[in-house]
Structure formats: C-alpha cells, structure tokens
DSSP file (Angstrom, degrees, kcal/mol; ACC not computed):
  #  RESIDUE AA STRUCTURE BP1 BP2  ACC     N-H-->O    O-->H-N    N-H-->O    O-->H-N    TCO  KAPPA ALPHA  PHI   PSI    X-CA   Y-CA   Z-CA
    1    1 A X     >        0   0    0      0, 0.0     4,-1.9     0, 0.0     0, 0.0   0.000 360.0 360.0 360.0 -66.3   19.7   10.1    2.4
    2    2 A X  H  >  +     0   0    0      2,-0.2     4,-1.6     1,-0.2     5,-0.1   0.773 360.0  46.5 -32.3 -33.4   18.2    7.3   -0.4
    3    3 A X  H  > S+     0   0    0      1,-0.2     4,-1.8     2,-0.1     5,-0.2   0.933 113.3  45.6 -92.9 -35.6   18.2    4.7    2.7
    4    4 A X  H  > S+     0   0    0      2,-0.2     4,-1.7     1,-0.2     5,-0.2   0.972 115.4  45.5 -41.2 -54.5   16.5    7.3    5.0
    5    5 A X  H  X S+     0   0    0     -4,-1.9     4,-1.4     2,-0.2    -1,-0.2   0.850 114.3  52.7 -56.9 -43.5   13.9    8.1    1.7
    6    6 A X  H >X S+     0   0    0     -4,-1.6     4,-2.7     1,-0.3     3,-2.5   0.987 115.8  43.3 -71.5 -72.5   13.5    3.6    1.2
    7    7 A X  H 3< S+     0   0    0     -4,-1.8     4,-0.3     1,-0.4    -1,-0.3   0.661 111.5  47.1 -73.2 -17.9   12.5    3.4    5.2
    8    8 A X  H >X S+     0   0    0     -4,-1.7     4,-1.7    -5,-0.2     3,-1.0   0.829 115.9  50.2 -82.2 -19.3   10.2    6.2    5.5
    9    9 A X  H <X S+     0   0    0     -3,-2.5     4,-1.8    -4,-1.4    -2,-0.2   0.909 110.8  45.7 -78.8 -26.6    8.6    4.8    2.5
   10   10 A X  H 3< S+     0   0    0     -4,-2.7     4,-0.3     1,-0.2    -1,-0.3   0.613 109.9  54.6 -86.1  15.1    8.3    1.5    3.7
   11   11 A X  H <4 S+     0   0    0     -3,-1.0     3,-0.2    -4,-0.3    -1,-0.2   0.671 111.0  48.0-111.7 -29.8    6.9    2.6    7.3
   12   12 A X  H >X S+     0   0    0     -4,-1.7     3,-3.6     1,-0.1     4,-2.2   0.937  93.4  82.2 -78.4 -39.9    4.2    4.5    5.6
   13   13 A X  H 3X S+     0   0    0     -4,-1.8     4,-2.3     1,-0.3    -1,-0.1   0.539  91.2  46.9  25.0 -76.2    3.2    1.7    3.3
   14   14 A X  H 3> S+     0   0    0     -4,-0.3     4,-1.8     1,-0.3    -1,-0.3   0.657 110.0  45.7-104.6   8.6    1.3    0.1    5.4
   15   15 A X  H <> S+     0   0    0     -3,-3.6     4,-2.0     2,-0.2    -1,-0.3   0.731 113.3  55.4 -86.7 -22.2   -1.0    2.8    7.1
   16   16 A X  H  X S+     0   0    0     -4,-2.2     4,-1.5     2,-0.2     3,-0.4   0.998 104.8  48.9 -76.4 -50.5   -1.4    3.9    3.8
   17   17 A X  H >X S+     0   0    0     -4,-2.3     4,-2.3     2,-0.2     3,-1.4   0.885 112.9  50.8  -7.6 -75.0   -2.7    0.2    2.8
   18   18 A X  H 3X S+     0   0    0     -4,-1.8     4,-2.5     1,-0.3     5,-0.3   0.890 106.0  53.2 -70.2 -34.9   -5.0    0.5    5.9
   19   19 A X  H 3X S+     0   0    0     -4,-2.0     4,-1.9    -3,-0.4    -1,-0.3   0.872 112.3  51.1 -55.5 -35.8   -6.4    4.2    4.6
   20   20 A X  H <X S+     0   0    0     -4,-1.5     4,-3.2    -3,-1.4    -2,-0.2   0.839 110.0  43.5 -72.4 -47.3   -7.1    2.3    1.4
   21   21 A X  H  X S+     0   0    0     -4,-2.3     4,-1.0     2,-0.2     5,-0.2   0.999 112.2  52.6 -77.6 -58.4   -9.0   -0.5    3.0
   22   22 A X  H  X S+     0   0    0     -4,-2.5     4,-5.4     2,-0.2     3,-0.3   0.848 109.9  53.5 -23.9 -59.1  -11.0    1.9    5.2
   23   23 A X  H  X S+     0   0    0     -4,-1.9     4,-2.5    -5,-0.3     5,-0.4   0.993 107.8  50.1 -47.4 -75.7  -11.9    3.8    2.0
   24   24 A X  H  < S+     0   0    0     -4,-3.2    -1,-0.3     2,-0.2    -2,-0.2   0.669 107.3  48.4 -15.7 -56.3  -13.1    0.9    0.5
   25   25 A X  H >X S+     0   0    0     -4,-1.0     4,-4.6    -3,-0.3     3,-3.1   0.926 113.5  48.5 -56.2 -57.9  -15.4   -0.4    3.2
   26   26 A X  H 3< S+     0   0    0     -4,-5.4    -2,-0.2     1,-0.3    -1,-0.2   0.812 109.6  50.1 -73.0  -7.3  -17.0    2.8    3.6
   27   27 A X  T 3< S+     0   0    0     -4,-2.5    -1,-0.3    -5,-0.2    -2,-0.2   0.320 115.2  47.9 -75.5   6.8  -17.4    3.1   -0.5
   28   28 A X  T <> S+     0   0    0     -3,-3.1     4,-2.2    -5,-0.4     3,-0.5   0.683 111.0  51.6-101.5 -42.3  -19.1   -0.8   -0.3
   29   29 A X  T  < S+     0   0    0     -4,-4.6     7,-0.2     1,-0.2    -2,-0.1   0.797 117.5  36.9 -69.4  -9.8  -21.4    0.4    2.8
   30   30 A X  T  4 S+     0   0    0     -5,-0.4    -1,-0.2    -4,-0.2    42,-0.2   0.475 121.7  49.2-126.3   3.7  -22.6    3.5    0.5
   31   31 A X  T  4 S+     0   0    0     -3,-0.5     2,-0.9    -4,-0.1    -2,-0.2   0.773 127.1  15.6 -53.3 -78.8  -22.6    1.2   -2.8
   32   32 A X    ><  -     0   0    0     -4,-2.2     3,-5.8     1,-0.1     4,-0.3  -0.761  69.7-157.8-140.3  77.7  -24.4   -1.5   -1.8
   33   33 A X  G >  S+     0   0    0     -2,-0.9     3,-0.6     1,-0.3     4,-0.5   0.661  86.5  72.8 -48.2 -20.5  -26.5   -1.1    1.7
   34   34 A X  G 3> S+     0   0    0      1,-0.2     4,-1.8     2,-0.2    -1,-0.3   0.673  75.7  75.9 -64.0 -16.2  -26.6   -4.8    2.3
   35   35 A X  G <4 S+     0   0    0     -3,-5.8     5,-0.3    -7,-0.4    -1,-0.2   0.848  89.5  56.9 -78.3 -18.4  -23.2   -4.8    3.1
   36   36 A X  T X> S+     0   0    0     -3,-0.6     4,-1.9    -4,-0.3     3,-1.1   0.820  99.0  59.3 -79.7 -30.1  -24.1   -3.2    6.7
   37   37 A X  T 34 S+     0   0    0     -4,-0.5    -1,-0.2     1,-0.2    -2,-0.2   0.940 111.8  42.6 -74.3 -35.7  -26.5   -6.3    7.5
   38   38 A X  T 3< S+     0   0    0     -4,-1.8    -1,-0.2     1,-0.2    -2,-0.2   0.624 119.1  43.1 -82.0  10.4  -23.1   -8.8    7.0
   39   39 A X  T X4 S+     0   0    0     -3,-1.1     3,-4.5    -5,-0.1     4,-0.2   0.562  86.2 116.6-114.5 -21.1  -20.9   -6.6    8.9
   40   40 A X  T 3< S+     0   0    0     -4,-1.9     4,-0.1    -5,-0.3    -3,-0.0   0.093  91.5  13.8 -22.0 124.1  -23.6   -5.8   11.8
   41   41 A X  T 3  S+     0   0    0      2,-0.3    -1,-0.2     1,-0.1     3,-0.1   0.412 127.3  70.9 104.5  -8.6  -22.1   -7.2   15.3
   42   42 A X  S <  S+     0   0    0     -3,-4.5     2,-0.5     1,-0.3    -2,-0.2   0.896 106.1  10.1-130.6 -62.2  -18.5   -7.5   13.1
   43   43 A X        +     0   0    0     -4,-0.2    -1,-0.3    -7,-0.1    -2,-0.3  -0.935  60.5 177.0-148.8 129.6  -17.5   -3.9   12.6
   44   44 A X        -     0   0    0     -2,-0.5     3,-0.2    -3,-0.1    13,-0.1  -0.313  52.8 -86.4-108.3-166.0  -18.6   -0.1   13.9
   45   45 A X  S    S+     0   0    0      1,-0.2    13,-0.2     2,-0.1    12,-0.1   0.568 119.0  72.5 -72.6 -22.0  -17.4    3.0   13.4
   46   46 A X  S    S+     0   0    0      1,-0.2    -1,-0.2    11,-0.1     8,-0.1   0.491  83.8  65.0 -68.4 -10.4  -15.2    2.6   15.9
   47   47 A X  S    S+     0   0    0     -3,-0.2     2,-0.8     1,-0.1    73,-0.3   0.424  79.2  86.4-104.7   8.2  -13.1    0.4   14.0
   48   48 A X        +     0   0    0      1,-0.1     6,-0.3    71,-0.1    -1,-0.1  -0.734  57.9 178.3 -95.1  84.9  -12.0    3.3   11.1
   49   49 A X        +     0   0    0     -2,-0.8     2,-0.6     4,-0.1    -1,-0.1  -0.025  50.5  95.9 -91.5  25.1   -9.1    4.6   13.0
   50   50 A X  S >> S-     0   0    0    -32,-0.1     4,-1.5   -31,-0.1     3,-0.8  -0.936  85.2-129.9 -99.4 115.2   -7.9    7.0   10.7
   51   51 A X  H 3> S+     0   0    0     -2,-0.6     4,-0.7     1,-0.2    -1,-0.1   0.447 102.2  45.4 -49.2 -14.6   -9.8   10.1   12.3
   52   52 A X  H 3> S+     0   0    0      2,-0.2     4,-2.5     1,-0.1    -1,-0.2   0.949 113.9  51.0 -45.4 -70.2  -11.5   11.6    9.2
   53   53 A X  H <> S+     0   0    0     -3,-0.8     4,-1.8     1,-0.3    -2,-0.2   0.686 105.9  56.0  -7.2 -67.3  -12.5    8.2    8.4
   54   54 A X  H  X S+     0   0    0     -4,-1.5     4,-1.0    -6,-0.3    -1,-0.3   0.768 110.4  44.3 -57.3 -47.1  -13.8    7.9   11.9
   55   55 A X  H >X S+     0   0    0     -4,-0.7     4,-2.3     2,-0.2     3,-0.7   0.978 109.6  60.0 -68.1 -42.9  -16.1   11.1   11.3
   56   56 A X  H >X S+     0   0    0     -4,-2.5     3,-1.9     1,-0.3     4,-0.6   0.884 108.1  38.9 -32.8 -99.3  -17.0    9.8    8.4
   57   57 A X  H 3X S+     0   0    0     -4,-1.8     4,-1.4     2,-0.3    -1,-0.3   0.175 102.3  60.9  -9.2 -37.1  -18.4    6.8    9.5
   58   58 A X  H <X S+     0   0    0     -4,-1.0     4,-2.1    -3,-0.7    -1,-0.3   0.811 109.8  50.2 -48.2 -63.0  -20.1    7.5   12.3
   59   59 A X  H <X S+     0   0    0     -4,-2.3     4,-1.5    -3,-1.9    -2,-0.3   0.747 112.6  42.7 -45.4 -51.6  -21.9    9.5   10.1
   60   60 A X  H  X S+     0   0    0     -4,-0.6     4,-2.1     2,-0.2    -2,-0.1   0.894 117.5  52.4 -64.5 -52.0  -22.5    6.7    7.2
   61   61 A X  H  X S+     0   0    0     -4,-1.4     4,-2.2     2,-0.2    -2,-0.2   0.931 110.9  40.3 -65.3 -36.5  -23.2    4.6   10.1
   62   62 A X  H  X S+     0   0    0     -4,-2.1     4,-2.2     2,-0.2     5,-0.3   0.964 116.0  52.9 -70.2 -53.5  -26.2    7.0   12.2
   63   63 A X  H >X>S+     0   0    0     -4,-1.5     4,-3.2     2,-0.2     3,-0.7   0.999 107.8  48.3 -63.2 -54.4  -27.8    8.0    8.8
   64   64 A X  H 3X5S+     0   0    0     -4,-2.1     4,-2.0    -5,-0.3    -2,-0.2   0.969 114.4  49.5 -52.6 -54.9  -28.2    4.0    7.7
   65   65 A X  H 3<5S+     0   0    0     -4,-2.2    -1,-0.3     2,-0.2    -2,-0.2   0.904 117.5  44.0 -31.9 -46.7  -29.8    3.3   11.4
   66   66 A X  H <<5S+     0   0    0     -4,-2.2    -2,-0.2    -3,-0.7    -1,-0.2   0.923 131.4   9.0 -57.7 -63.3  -31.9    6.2   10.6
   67   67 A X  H  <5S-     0   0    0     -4,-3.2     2,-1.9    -5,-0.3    -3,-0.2   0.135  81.9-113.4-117.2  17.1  -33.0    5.6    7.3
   68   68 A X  S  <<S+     0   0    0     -4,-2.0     2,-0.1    -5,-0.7    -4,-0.1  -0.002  93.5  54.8  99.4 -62.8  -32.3    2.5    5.6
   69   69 A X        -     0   0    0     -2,-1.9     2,-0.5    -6,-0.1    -2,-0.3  -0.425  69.4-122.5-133.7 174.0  -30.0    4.3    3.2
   70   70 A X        -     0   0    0     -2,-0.1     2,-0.5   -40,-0.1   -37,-0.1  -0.943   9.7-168.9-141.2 111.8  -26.9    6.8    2.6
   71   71 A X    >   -     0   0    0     -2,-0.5     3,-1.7     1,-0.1     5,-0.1  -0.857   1.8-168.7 -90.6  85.5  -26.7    9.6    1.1
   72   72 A X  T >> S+     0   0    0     -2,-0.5     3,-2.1     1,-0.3     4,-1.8   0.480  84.6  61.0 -50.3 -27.5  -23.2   10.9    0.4
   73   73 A X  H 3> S+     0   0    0      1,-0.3     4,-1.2     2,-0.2    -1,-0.3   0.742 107.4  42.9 -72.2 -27.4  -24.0   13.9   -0.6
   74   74 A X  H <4 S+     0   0    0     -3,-1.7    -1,-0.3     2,-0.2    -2,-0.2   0.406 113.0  51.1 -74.9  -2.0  -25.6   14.7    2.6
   75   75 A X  H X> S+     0   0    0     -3,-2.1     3,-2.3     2,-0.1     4,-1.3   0.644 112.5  50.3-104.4 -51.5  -22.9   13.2    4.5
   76   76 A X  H >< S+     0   0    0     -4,-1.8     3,-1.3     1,-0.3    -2,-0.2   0.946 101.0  60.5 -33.0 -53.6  -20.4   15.5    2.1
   77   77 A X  T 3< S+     0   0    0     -4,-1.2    -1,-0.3     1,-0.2    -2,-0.1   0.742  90.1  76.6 -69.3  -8.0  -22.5   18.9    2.9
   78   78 A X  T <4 S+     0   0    0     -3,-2.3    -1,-0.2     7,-0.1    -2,-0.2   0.826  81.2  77.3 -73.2 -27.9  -21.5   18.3    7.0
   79   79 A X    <<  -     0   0    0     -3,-1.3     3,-0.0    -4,-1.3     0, 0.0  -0.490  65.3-165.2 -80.9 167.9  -18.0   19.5    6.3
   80   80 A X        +     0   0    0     -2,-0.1     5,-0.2     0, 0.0    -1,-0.1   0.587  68.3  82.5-124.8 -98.8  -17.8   23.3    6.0
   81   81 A X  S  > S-     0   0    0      1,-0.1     4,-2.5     3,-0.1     5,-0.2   0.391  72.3-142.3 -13.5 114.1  -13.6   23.1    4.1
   82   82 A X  H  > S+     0   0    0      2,-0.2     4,-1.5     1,-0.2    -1,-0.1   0.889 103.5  58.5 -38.3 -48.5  -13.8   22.4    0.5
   83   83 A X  H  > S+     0   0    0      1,-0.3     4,-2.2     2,-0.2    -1,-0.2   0.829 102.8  48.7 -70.6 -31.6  -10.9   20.5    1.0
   84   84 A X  H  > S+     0   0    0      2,-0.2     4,-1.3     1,-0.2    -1,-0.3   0.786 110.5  56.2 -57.0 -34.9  -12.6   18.2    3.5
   85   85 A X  H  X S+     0   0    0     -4,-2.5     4,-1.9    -5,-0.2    -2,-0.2   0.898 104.4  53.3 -32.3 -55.1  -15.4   18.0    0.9
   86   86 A X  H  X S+     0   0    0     -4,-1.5     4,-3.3     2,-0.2     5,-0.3   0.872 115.1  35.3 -73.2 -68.8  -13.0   16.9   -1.3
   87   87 A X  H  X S+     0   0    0     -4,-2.2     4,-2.1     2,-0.2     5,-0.4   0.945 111.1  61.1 -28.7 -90.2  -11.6   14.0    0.8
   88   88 A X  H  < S+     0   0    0     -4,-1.3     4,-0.3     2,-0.2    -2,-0.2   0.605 111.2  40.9  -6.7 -68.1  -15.0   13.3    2.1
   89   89 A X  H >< S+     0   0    0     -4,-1.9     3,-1.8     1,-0.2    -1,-0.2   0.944 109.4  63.5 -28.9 -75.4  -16.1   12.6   -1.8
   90   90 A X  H >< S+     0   0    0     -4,-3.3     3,-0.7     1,-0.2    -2,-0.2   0.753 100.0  50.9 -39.7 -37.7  -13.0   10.9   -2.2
   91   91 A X  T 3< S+     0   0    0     -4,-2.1     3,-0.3     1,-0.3    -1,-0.2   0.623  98.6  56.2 -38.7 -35.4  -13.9    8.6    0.1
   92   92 A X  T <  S+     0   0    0     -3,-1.8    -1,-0.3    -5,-0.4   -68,-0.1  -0.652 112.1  49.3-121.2  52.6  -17.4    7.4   -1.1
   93   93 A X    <   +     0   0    0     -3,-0.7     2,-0.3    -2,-0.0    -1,-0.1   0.080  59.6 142.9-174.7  51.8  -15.6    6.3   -4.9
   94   94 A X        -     0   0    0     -3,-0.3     2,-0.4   -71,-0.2    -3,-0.0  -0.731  37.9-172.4 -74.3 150.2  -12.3    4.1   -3.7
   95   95 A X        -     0   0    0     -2,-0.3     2,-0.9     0, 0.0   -71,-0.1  -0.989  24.1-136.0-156.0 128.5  -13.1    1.7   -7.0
   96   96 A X        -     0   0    0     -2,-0.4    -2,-0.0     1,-0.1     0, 0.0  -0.818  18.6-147.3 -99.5 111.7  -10.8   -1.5   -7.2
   97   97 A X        +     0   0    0     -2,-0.9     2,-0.4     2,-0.0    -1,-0.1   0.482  67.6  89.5-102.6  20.5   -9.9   -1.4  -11.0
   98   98 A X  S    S-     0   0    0      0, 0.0    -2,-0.1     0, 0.0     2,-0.0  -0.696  81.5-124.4 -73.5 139.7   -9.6   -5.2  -11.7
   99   99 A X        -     0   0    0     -2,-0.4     2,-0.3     1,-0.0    -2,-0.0  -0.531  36.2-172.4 -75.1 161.2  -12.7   -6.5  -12.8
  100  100 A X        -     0   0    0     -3,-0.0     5,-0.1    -2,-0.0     3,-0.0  -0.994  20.2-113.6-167.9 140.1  -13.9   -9.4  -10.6
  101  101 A X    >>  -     0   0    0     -2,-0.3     3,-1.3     1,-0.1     4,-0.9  -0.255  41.7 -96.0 -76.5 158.8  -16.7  -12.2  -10.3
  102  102 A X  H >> S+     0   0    0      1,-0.2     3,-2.5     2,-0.2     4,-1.2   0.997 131.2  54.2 -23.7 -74.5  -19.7  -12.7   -7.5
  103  103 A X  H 34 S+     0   0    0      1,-0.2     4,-0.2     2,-0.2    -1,-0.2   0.680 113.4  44.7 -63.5  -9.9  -17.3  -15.1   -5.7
  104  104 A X  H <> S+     0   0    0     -3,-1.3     4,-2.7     2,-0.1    -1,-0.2   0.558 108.9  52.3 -39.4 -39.1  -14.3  -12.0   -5.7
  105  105 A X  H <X S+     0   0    0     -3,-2.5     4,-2.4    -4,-0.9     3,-0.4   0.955 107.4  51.8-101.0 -83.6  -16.0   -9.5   -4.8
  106  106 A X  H  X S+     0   0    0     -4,-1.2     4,-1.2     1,-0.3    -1,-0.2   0.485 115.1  38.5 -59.4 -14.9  -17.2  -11.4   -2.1
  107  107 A X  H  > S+     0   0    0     -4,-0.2     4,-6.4     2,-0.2     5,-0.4   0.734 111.3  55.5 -77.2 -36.6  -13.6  -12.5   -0.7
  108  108 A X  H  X S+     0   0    0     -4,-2.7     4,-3.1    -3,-0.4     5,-0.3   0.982 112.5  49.5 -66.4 -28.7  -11.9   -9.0   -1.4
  109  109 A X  H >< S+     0   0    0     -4,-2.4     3,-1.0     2,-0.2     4,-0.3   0.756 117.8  42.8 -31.4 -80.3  -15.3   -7.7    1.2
  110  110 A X  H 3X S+     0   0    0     -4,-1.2     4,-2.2     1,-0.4     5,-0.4   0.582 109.6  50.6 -31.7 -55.9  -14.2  -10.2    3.4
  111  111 A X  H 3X S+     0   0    0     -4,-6.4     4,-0.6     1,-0.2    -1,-0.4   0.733 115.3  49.8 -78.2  -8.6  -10.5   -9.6    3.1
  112  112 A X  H <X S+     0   0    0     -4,-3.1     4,-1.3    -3,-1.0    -2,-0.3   0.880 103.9  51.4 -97.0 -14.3  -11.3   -5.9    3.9
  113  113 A X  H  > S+     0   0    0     -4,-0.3     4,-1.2    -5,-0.3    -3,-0.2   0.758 107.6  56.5 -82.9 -30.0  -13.4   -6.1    6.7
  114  114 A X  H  X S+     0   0    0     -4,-2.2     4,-1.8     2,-0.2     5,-0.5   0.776 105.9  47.7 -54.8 -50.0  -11.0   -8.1    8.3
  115  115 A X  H  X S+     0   0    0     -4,-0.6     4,-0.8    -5,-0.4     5,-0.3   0.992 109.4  56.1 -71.0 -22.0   -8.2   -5.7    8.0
  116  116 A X  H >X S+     0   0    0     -4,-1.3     4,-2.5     1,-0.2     3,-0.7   0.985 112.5  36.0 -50.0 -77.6  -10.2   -3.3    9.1
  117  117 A X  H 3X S+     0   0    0     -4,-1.2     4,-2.9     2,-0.3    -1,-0.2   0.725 115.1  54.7 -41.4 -41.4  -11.1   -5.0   12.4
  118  118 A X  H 3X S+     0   0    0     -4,-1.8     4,-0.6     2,-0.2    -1,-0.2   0.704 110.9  48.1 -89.1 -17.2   -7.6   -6.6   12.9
  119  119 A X  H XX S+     0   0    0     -4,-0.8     4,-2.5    -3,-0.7     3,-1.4   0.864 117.4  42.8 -76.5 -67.2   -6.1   -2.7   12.6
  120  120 A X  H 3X S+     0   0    0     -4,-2.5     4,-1.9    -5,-0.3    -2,-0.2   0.826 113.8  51.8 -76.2 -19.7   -8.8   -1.6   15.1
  121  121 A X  H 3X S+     0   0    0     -4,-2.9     4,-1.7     2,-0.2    -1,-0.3   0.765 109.4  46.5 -73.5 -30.0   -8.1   -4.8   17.3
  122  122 A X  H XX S+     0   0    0     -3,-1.4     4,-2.3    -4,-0.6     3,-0.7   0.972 120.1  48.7 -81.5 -46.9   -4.0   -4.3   17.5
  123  123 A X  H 3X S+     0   0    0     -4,-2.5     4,-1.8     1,-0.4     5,-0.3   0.922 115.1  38.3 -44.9 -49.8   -5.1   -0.4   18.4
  124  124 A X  H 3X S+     0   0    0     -4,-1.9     4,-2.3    -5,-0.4    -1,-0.4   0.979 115.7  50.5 -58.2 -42.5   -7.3   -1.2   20.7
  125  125 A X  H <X S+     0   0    0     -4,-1.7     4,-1.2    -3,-0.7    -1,-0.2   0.815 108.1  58.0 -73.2 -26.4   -5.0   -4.0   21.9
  126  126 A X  H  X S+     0   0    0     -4,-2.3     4,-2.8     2,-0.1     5,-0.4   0.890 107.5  48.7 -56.5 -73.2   -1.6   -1.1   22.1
  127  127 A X  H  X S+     0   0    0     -4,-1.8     4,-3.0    -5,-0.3     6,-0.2   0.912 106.8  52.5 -58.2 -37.9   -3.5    1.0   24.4
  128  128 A X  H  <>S+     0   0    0     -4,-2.3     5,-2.3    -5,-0.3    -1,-0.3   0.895 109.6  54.7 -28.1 -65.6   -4.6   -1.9   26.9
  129  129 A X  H  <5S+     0   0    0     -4,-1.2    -2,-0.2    -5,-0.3     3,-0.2   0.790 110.2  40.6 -43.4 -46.9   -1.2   -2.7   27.0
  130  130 A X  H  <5S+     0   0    0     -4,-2.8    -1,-0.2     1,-0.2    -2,-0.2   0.865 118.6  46.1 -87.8 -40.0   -0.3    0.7   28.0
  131  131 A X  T  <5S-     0   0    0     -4,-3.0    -2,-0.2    -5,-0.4    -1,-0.2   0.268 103.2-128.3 -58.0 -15.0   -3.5    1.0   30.5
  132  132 A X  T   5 +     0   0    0      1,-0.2     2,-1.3    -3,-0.2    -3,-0.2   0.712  50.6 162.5  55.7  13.2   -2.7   -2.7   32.1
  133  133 A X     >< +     0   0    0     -5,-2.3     4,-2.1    -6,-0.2    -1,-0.2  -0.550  16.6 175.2 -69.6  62.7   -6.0   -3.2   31.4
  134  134 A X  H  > S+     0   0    0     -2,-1.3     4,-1.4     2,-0.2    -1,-0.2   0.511  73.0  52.7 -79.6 -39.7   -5.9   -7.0   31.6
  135  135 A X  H  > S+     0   0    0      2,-0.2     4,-1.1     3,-0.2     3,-0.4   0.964 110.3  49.4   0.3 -97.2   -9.9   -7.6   31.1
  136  136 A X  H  > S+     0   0    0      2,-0.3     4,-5.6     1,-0.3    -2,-0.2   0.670 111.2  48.5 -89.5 -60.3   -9.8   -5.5   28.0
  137  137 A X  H  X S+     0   0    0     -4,-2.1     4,-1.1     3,-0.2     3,-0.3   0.967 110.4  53.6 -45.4 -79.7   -6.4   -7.7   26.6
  138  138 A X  H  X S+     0   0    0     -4,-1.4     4,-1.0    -3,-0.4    -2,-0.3   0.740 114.1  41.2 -33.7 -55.4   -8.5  -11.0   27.5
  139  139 A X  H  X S+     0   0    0     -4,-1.1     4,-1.3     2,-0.2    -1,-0.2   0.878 115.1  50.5 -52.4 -60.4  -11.6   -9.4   25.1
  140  140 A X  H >X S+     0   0    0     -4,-5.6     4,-1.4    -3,-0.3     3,-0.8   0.902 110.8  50.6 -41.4 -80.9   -9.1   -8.2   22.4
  141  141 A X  H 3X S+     0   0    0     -4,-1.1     4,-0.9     1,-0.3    -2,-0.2   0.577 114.6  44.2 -23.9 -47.3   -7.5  -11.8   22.3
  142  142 A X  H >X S+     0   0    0     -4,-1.0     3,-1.5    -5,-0.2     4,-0.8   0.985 108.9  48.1 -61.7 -63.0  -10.8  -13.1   22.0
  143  143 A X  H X< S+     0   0    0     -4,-1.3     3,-2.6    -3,-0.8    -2,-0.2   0.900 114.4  59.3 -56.3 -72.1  -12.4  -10.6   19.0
  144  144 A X  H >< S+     0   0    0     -4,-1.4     3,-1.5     1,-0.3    -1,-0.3   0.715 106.0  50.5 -73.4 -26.8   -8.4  -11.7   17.2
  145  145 A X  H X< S+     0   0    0     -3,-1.5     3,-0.8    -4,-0.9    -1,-0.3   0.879 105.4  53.6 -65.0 -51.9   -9.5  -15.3   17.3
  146  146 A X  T <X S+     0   0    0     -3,-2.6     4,-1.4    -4,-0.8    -1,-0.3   0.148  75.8  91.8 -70.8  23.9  -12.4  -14.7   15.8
  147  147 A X  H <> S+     0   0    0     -3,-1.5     4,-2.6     1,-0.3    -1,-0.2   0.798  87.5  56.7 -92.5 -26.3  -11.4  -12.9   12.6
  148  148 A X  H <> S+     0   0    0     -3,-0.8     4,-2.0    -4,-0.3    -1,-0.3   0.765 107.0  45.8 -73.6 -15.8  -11.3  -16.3   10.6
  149  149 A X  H >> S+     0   0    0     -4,-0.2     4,-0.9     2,-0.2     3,-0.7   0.995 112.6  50.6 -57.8 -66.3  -14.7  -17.2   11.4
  150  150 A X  H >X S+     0   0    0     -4,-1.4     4,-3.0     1,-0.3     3,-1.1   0.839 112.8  53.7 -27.8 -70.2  -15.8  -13.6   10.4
  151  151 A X  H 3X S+     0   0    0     -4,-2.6     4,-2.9     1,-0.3    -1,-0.3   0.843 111.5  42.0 -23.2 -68.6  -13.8  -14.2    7.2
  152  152 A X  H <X S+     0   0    0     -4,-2.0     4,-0.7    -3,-0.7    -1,-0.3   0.756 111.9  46.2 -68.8 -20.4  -15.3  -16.8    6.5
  153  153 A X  H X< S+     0   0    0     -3,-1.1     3,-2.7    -4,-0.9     4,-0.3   0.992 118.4  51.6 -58.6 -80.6  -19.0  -16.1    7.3
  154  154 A X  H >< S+     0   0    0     -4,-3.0     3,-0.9     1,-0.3    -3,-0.2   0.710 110.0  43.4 -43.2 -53.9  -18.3  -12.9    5.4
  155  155 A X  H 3< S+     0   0    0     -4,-2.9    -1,-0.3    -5,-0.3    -2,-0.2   0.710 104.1  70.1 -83.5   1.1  -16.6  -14.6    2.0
  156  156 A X  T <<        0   0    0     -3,-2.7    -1,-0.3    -4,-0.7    -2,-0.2   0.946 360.0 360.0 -64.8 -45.9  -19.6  -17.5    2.0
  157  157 A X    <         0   0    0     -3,-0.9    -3,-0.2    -4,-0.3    -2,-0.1   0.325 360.0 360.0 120.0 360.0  -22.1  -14.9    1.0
C-alpha cells in the first residue's frame, strides 16, 4: 500500500510541475504585458495543455490582440461556477516566493517558457506518433531543436 501511495505520488509530480509552470506563464503574461512581445512566434495558446489552462489562455491571449492589455477580472467573469472563478483567479497570482534579481527573473521566464513548449512539443509529438504522421514528427523534431536558441534569446533580455 505505502509503495503503491510513493508511485502514484511520483507519477503525478511531474504534471503537477507542468500545471505550475503553465500558471506561471500565464500570471507573467497578465503581470507584465511585454512578456507576449518575447514569446510571440515561440508560444500560443495551444501550447497550455492542461484544458482549463487552455481556455484560459486563449482568452488572455484574444483580449491582448485586441487590446494591448489583460484584464483578469474580465477574463475571471467568463466562467459562470464559482469554483472555476476560483481557479481562474488562482491562476492570474502563481507568485514564485524567492526573491530574485533582473538577470533571474529573466532565466526562470526563460526556463518556463521552455517547459511549456517542450510539454506541448512531446504532446504534440505522442499523437503524431500515433497518427503516423511523419511530416508533422519531421516539424516537432525541428520546433525540439530549437528550444535552446529560444532559451537563450528569451534569458538575454
């Protein structure tokens, strides 16, 4: 029973890890509206695979097109369930509680917009697989290649 309890924990682990980073991104895109001009061309909406996340996002991402800017509270009133409300909130105030310099802050970005991408690249790259979609593999392969450039770009500033 204890080694069953040890593997389910460690199997959730790291989707919970990727819910974290998702959260993250989309509380930097609704922080600090500059962060969508360094991710442009690097990350969509499509790449927040946890499906909430995914509405979410969509959402963050269409209003910023729109307007410039993001207003969670408007993004918040779109769910009708408190509880989704409640998420929803949560979402828009993940807060990383070391304190941290310019030149931190700009690698943990970096290192999250890369897990992000490199999560939505094995998905994408599973379902290929599964589809034989051999064009689509070839793409994926490419976009995984590029994640240290990205990385880098991203943590320069």
């Amino acid at each position: 029973m204890r080694r069953e309890k040890e593997e389910n924990r460690k199997r959730t682990k790291p989707a919970e890890g990727m819910q974290i980073s998702q959260k993250l991104l989309l509380t930097t895109l609704i922080e600090d509206n500059s962060a969508f001009d360094k991710i442009k061309g690097s990350i969509t909406a499509e790449d927040f695979t946890e499906e909430l996340y995914h509405k979410v996002a969509e959402m963050v991402f269409a209003e910023y097109e729109a307007t410039g800017t993001v207003q969670p509270a408007k993004i918040i009133n779109r769910f009708e369930a408190k509880e989704e409300q409640a998420e929803v909130a949560d979402l828009f105030s993940t807060q990383i509680m070391t304190p941290m310099d310019e030149a931190q802050k700009r690698k943990g970005f970096a290192d999250t917009v890369v897990k992000v991408k490199k999560n939505s690249l094995e998905q994408q790259y599973q379902k290929a697989v599964e589809n034989n979609d051999f064009a689509a593999l070839q793409s994926i392969m490419e976009k995984q290649k590029g994640l240290e450039k990205l990385h880098s770009s991203l943590n320069l500033g």
